[in-house]
C-alpha positions in Angstrom: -0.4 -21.8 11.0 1.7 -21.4 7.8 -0.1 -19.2 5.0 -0.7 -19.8 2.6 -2.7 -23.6 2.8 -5.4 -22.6 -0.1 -5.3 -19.8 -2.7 -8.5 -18.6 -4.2 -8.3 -19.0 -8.0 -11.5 -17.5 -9.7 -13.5 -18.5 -6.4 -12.1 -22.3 -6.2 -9.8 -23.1 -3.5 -6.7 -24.8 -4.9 -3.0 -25.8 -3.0 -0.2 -23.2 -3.3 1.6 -25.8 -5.3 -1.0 -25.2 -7.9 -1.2 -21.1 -8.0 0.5 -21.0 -11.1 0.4 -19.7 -14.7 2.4 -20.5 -17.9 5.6 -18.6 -18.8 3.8 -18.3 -22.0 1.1 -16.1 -20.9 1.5 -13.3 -23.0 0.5 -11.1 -19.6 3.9 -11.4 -18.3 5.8 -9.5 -21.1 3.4 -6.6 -20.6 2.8 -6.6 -16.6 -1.2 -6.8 -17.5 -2.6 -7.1 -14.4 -3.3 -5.5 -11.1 -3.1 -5.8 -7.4 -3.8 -4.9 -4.0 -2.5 -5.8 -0.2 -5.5 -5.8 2.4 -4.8 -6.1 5.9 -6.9 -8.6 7.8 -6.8 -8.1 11.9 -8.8 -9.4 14.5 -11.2 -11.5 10.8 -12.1 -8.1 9.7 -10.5 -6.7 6.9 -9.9 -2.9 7.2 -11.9 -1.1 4.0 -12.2 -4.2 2.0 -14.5 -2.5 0.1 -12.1 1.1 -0.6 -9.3 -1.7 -2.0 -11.6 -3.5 -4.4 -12.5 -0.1 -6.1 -9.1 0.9 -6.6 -8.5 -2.8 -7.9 -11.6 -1.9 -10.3 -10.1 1.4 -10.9 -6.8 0.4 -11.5 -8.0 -2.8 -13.7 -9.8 0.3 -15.4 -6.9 2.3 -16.0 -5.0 -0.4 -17.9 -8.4 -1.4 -20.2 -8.5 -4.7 -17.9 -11.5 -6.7 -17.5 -12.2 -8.4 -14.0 -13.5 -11.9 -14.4 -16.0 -11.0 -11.7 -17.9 -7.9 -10.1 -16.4 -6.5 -6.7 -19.3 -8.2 -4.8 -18.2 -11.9 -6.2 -14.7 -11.1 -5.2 -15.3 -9.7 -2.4 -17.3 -13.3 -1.5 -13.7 -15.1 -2.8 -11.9 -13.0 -0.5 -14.0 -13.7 2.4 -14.1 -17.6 1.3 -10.4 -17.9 1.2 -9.8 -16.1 4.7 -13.1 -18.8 6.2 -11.0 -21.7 4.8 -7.9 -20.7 6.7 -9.9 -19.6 9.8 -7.1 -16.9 10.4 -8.1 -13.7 12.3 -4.6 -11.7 11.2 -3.0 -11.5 8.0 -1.6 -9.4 4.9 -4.7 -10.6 2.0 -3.0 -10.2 -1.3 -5.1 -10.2 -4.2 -3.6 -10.5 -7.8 -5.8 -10.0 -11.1 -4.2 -11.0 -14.5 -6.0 -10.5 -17.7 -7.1 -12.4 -20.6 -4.8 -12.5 -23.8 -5.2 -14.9 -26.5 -5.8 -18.1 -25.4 -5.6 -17.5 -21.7 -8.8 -15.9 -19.9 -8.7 -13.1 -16.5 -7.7 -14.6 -13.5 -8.1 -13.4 -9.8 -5.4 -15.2 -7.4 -6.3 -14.2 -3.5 -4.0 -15.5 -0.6 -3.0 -14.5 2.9 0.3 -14.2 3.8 2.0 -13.8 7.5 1.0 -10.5 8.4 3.9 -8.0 8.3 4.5 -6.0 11.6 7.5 -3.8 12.5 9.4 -3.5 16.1 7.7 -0.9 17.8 11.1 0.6 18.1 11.2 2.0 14.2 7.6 4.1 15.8 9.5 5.7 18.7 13.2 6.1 16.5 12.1 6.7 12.6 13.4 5.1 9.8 16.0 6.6 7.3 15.1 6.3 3.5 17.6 6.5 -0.5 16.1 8.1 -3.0 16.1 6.5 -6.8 15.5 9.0 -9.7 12.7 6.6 -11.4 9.1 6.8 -12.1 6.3 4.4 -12.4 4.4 4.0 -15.4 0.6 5.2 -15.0 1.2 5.5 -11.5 -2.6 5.9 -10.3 -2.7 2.2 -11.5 -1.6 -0.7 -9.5 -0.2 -2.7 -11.8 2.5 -5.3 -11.7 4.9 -3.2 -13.7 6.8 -2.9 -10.3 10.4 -2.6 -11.8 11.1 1.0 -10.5 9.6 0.2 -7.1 12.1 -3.4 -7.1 14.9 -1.5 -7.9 14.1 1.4 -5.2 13.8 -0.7 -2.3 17.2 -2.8 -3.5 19.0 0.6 -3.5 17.2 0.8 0.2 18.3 -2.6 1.4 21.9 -2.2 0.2 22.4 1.1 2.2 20.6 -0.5 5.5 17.6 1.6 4.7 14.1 1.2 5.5 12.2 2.3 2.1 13.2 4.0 -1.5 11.7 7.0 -2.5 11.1 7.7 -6.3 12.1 11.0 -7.8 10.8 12.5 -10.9 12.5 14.1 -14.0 11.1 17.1 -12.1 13.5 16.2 -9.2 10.3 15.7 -7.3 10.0 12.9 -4.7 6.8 11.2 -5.4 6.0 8.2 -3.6 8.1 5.5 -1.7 8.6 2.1 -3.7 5.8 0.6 -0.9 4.4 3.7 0.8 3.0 6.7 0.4 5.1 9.9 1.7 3.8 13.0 3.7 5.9 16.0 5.2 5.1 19.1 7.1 6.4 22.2 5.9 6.3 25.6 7.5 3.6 23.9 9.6 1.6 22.2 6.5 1.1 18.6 5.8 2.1 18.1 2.1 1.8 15.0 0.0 2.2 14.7 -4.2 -0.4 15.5 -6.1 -2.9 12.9 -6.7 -2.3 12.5 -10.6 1.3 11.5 -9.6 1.0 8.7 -7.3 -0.6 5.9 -6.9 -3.3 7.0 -4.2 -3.1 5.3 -1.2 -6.2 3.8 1.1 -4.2 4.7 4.5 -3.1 8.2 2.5 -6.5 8.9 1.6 -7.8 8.1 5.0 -4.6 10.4 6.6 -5.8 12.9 4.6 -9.3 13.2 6.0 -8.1 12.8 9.5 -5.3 15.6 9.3 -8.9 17.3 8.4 -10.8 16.5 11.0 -7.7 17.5 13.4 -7.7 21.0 11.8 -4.4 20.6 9.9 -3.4 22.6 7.1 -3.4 20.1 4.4 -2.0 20.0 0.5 -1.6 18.3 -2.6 1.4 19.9 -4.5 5.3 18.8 -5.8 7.7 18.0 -3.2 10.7 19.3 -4.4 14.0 16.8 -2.8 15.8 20.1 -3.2 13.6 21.4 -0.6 14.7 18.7 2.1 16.1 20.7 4.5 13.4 22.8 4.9 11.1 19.7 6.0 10.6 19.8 9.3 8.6 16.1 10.1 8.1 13.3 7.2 6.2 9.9 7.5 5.5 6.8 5.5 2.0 5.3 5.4 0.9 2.2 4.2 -1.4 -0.8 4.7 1.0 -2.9 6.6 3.0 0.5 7.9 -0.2 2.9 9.2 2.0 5.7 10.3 5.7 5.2 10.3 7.8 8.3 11.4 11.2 9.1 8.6 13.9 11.0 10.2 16.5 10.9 7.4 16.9 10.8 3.7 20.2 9.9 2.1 21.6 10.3 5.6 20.4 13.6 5.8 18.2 14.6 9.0 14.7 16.0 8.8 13.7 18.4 10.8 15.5 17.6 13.8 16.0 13.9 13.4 13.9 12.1 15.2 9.4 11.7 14.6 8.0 15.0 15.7 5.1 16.2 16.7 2.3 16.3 13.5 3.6 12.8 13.2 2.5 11.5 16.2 -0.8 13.2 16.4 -1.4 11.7 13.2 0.1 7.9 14.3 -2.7 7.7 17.2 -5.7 9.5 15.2 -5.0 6.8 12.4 -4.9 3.8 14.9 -7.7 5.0 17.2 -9.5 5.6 13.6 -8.2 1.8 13.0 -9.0 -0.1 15.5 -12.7 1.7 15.9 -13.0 0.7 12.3 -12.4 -3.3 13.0 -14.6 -2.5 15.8 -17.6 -1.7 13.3 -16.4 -5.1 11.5 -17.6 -6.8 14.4 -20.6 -5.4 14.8 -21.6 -5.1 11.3 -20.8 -9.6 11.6 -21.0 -11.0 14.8 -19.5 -13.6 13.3 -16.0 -12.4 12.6 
């Protein structure tokens, strides 16, 4: 099946042809609006519910009104994915919001789900970094330029993902990911009031936990690179994705290591026993 067939537009179904909105929208000079990428597998999607309040809470962030409550959109979202009858897919979820003339609008799709050869797991994936930094970046918004122009840089050198650097010459956050590395034994992410908080960051965060791992909030210096010895991307459509290198220069000792891959099958064992209580929570699914 080729997604998208329908597009949720404020709960009504419409063709992709008509997802649409005017060029004169005055949200498209100021990036008003929000997102979020929810990953649908087996017709369960994984924390629905932890995506729609970071929707809210980004939405809030920005002084954006939602045209509905979570539960209504949650119901879209749910409607969207019935009328396509797929079991697998990447939801994406766009809220824009009113100006004059022009009310808030909530565009929900699914999209080919996005999955990676299983080599990049066993091998790692190199990342550039991009001195850049998001504006308000515990808000989702559209304003996406540093991101675009990260993962560009990334593409061009044959990369996997761009990381952003601070003023602070800080790495931050990848332009699609969220960035962890173990130092001295400790597994380090930025601070929360930095980034934009992930849902598979903040659910890494309470497994490393439960697994008895040192765990901390705090700067990542890039300066302090070669002292890193593991690093990993996460993301909705990535889980846990081992990095060995940065601007061609190995971590640790270039290839995933071990925290990495304790943490890679907590987080899919944690995953799939999650879809599990999907199905039992709807029969139906």
């Amino acid at each position: 099946m080729t997604l998208p067939q329908f597009v949720s537009h404020n709960g009504r179904l419409i063709a992709p042809a008509d997802a649409h909105i005017s060029i004169f929208n005055p949200v498209i000079f100021g990036a008003f609006g929000v997102y979020e990428s929810i990953q649908l597998c087996q017709g369960v999607c994984f924390r629905l519910d932890d995506h729609l309040q970071r929707l809210a809470d980004s939405a809030a962030a920005i002084d954006l009104e939602l045209p509905a409550d979570l539960a209504t959109i949650a119901q879209w979202s749910h409607a969207v994915i019935a009328a396509h009858g797929c079991r697998d897919a990447l939801i994406r979820m766009f809220a824009l919001g009113a100006a004059a003339g022009h009310a808030a609008q909530i565009f929900i799709w699914p999209e080919t789900p996005r999955t990676l050869p299983p080599e990049l797991f066993q091998q790692g994936v190199g990342a550039v970094t991009f001195q850049g930094e998001r504006a308000l970046p515990h808000a989702k918004s559209l304003n996406t330029l540093v991101n675009h122009l990260a993962r560009a840089r990334a593409q061009r050198a044959g990369e996997h993902e761009g990381l952003l650097v601070d003023r602070h010459g800080c790495v931050t956050e990848g332009s699609t990911s969220n960035l962890f590395v173990v130092q001295e034994g400790v597994l380090l992410t930025a601070p929360a009031a930095e980034v934009l908080a992930g849902v598979t960051q903040l659910e890494l965060l309470a497994l490393a936990r439960d697994l008895a791992l040192p765990v901390e909030q705090r700067p990542l210096p890039l300066a302090d690179l070669p002292r890193w010895e593991e690093a990993f991307l996460c993301s909705t459509s990535r889980h846990v994705l081992p990095l060995v290198r940065i601007d061609g220069q190995p971590i640790g000792a270039g290839r995933p290591g071990p925290i990495t891959h304790s943490l890679h099958q907590a987080f899919e064992r944690h995953f799939l026993a999650e879809i599990q209580r999907g199905h039992e929570r709807n029969p139906l699914s």
